[in-house]
TORLUM-130694 format. One record per residue: x, y, z of N, C-alpha, C in turn; residue in three letters. Coordinates in Angstrom, 2 decimals, m for minus. Layout:
! TORLUM-130694
+---------+---------+---------+---------+---------+---------+---------+---------+---------+-----+
:     n_x :     n_y :     n_z :    ca_x :    ca_y :    ca_z :     c_x :     c_y :     c_z :   r :
+---------+---------+---------+---------+---------+---------+---------+---------+---------+-----+
:       X :       Y :       Z :       X :       Y :       Z :       X :       Y :       Z : ALA :
...
+---------+---------+---------+---------+---------+---------+---------+---------+---------+-----+
This chain:
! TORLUM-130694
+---------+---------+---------+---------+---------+---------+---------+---------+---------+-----+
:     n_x :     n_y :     n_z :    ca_x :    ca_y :    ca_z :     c_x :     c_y :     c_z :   r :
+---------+---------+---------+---------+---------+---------+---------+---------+---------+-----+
:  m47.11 :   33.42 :  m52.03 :  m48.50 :   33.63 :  m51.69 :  m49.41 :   32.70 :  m52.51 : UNK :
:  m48.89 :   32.31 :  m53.84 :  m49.81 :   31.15 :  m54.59 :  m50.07 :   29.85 :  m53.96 : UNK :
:  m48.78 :   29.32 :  m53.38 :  m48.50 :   28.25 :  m52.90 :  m49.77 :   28.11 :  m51.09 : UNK :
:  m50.03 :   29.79 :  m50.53 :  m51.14 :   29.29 :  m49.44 :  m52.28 :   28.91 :  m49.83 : UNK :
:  m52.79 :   30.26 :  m51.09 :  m54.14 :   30.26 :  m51.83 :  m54.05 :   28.69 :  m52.03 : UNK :
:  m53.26 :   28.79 :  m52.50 :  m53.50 :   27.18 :  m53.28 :  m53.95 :   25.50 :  m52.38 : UNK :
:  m52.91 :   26.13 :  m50.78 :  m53.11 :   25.14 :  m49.75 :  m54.46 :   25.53 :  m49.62 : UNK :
:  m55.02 :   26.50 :  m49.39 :  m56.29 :   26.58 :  m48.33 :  m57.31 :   26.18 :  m48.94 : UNK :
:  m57.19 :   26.01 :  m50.63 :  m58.12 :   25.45 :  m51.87 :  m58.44 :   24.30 :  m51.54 : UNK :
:  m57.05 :   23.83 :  m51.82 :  m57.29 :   21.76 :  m51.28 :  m57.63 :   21.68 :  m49.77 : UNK :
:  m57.65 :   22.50 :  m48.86 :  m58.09 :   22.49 :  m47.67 :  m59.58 :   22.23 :  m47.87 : UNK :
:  m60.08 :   23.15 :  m47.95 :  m61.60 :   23.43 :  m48.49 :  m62.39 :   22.07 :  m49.23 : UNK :
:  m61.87 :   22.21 :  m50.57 :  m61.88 :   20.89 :  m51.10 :  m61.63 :   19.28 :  m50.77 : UNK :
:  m61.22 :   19.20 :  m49.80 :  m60.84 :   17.85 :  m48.88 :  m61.46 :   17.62 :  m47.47 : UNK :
:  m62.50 :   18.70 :  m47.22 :  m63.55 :   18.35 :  m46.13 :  m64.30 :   17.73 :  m46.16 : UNK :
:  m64.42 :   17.07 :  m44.72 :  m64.91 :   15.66 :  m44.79 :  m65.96 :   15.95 :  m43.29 : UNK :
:  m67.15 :   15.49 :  m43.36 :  m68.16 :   15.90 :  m42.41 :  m68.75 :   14.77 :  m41.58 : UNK :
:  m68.63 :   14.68 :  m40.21 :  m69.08 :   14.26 :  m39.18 :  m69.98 :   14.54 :  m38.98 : UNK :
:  m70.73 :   14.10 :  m37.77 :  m71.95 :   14.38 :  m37.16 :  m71.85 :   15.51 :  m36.75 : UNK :
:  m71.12 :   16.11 :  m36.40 :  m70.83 :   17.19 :  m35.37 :  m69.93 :   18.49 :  m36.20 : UNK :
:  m68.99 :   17.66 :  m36.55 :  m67.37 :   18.69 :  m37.17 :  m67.42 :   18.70 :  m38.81 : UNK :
:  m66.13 :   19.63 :  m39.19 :  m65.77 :   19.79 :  m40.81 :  m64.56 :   19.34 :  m40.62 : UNK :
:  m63.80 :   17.47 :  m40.55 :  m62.29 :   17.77 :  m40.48 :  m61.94 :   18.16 :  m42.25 : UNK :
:  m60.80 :   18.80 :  m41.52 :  m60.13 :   18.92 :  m42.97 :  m58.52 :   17.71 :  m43.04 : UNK :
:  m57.88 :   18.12 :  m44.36 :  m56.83 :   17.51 :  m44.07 :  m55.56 :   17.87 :  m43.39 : UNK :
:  m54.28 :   17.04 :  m42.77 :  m53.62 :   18.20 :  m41.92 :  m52.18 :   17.44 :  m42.48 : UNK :
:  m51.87 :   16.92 :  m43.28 :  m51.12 :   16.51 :  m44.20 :  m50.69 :   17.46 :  m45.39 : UNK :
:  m49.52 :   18.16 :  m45.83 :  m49.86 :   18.39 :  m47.69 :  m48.40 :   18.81 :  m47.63 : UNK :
:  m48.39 :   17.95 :  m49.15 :  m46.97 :   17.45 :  m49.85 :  m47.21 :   18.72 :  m50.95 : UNK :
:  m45.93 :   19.07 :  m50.92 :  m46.11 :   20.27 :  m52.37 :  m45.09 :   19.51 :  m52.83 : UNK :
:  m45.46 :   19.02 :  m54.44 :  m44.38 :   18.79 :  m55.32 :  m43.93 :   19.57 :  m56.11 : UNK :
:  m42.63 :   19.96 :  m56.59 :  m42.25 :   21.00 :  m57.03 :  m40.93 :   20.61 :  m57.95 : UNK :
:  m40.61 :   21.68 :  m59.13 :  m40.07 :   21.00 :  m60.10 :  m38.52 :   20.83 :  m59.27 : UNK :
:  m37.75 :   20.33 :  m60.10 :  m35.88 :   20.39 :  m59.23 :  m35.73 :   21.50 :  m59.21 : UNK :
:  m35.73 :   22.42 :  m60.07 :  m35.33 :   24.12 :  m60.47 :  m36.11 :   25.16 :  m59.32 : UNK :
:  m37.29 :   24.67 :  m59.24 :  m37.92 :   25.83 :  m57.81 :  m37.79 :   25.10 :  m56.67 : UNK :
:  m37.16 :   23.91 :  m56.50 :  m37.24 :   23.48 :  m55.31 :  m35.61 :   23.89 :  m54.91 : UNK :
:  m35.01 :   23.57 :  m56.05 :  m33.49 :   24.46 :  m55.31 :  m33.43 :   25.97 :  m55.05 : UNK :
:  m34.76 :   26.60 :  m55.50 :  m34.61 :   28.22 :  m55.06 :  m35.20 :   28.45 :  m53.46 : UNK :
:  m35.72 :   27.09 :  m53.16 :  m36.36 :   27.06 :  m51.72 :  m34.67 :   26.76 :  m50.76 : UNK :
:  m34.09 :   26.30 :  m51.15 :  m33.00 :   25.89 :  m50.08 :  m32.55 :   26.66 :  m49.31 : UNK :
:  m32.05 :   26.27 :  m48.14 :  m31.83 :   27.87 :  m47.00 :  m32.90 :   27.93 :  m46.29 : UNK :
:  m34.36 :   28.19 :  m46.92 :  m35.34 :   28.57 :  m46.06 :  m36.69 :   27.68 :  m46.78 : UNK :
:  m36.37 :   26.14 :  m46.45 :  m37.89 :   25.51 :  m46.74 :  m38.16 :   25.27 :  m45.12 : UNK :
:  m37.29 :   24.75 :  m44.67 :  m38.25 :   25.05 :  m43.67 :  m39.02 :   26.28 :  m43.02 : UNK :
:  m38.51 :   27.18 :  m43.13 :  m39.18 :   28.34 :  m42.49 :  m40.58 :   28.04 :  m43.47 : UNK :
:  m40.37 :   28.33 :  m44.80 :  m41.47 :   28.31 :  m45.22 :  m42.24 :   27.43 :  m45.00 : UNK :
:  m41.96 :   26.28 :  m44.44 :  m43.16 :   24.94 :  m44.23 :  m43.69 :   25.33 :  m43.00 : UNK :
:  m43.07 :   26.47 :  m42.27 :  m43.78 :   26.29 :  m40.80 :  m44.53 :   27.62 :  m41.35 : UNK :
:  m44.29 :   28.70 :  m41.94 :  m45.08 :   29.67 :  m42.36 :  m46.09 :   29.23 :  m43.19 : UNK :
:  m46.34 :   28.58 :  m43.75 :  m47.58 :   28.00 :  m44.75 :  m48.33 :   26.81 :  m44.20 : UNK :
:  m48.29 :   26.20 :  m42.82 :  m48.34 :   25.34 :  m41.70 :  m49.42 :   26.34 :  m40.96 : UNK :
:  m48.61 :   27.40 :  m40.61 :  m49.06 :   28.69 :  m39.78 :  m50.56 :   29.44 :  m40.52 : UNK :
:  m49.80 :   29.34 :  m41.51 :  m51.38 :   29.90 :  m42.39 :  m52.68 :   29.07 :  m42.62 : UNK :
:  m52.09 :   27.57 :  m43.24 :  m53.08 :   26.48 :  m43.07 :  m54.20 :   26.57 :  m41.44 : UNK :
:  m53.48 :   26.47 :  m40.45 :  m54.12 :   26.76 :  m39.35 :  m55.10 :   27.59 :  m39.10 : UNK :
:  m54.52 :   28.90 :  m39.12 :  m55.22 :   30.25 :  m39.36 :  m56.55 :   30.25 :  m40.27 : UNK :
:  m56.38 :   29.44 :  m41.44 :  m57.46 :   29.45 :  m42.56 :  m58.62 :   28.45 :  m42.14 : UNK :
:  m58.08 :   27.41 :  m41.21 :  m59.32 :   26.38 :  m40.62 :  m59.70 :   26.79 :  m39.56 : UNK :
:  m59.50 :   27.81 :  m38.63 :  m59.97 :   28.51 :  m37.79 :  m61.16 :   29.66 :  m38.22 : UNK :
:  m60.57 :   30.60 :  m39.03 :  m61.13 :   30.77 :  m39.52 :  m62.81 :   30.30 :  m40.19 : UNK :
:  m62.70 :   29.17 :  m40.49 :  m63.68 :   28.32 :  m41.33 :  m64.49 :   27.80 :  m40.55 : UNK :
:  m63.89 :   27.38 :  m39.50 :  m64.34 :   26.52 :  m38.42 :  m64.13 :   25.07 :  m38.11 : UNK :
:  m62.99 :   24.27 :  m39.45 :  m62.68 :   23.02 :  m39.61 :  m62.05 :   23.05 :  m38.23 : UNK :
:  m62.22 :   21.39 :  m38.07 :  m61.68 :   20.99 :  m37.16 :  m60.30 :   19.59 :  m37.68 : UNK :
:  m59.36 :   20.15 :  m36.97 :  m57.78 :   19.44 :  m37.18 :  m57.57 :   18.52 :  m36.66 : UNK :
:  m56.89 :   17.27 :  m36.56 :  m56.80 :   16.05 :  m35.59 :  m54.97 :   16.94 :  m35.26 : UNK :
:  m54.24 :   17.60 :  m35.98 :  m53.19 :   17.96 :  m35.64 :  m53.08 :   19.08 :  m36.05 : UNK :
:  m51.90 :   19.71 :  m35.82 :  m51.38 :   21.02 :  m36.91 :  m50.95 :   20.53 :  m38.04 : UNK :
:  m51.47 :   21.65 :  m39.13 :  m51.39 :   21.30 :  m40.59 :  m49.30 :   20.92 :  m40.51 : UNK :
:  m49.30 :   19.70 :  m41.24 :  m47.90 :   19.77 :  m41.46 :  m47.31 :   19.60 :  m43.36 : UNK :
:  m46.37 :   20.82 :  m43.21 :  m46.19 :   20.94 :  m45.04 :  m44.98 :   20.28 :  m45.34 : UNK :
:  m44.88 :   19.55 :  m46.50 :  m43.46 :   19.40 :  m46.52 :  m43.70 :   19.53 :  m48.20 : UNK :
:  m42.17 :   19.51 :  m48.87 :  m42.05 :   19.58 :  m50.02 :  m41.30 :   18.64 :  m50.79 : UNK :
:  m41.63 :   18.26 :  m51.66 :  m40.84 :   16.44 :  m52.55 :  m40.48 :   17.45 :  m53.74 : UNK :
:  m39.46 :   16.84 :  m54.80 :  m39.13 :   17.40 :  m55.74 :  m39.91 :   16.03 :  m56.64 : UNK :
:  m39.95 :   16.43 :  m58.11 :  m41.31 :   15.74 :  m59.01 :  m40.50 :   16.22 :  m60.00 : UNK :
:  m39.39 :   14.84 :  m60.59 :  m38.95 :   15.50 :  m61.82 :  m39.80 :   15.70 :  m63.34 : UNK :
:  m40.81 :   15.30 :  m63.06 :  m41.76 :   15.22 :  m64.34 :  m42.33 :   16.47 :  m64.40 : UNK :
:  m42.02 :   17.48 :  m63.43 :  m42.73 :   19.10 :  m63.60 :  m41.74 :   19.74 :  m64.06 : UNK :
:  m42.13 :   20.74 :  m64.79 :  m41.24 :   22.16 :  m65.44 :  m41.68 :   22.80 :  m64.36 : UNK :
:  m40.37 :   23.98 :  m64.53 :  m40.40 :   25.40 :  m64.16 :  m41.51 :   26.11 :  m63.34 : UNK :
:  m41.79 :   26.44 :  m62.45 :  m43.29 :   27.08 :  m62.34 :  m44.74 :   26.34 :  m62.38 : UNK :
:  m44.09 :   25.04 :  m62.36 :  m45.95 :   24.37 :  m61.83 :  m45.68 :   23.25 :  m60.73 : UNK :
:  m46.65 :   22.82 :  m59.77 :  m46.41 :   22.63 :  m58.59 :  m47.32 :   21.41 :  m58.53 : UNK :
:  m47.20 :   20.51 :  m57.69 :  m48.70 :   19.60 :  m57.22 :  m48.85 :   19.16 :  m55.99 : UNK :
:  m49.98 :   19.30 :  m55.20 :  m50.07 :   19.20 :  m53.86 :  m51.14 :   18.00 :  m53.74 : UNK :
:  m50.71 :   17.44 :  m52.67 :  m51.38 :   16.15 :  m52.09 :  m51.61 :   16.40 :  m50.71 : UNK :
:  m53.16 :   16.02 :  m50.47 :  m53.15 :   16.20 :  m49.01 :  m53.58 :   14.64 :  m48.53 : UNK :
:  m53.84 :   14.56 :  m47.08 :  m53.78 :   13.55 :  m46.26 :  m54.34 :   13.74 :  m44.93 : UNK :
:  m55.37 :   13.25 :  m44.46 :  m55.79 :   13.28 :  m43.38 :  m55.50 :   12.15 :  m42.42 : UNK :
:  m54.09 :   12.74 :  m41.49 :  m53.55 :   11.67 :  m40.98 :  m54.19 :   11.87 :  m39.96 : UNK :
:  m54.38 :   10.81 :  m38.98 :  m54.45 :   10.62 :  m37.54 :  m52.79 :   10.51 :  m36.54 : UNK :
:  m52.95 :   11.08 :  m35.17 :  m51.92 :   11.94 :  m34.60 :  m51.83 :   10.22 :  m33.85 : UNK :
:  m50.51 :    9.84 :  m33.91 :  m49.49 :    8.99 :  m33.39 :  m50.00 :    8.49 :  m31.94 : UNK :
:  m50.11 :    7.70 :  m31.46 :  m50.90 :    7.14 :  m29.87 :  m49.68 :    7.72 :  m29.08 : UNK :
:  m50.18 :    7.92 :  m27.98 :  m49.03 :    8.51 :  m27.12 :  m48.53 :    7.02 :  m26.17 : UNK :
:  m47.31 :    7.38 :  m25.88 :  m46.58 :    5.51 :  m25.46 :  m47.40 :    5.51 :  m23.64 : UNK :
:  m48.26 :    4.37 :  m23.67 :  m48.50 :    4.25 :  m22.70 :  m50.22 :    4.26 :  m22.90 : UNK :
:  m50.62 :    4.76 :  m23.88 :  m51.93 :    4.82 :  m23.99 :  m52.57 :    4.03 :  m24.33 : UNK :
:  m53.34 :    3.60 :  m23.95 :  m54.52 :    2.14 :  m24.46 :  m54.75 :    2.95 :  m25.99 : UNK :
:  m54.70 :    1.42 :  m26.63 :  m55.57 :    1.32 :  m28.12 :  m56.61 :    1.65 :  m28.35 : UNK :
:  m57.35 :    2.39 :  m29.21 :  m58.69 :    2.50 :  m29.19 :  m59.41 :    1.42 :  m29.18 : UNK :
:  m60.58 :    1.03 :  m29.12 :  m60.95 :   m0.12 :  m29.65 :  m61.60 :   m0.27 :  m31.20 : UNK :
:  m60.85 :   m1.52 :  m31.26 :  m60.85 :   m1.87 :  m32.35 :  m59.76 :   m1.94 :  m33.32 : UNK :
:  m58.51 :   m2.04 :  m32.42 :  m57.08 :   m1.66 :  m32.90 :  m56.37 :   m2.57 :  m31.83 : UNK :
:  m55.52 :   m3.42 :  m32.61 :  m54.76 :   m4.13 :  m31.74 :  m53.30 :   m3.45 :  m31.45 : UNK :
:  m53.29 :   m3.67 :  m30.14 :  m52.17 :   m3.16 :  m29.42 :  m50.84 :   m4.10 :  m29.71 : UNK :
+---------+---------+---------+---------+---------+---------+---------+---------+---------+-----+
């Protein structure tokens, strides 16, 4: 449960304002020491789609607007001990679909 509080923090904190919208970011890397990242094995993914699931929920909530669904993943960071974590977010833009014109201003 630290690890959502904690996403929906840097959520918050990483809004970025348009004319119109609040995007947020839909990127975030949790780094985590070797020791808690091997207690995740078995079930990181579940947990990346459950804390994915929540990210969502929390910008709805808010009213941010997403270019995608939040996607989580987790890196191991041997420079952390036991019990402390670091998250990076990223506001990616969603992949052109094959066949689709370039925006302009982007070479094809």
């Amino acid at each position: 449960m630290e690890l959502a509080r904690k996403l929906a923090k840097e959520m918050d904190a990483h809004k970025t304002a348009s004319v119109s919208r609040i995007y947020v970011p839909n990127e975030y890397t949790i780094y985590l020491s070797r020791q808690d990242r091997a207690k995740l094995e078995g079930y990181e993914r579940s947990l990346e789609q459950e804390l994915s699931g929540y990210l969502l929920e929390h910008a709805r909530r808010r009213g941010y607007a997403l270019l995608t669904r939040p996607a989580v993943g987790f890196e191991t960071d041997d420079r952390l001990r036991l019990g402390e974590f670091g998250i990076q977010t990223r506001l990616v833009k969603p992949p052109a679909h094959e066949g689709e014109a370039p925006s302009q201003g982007e070479e094809g």
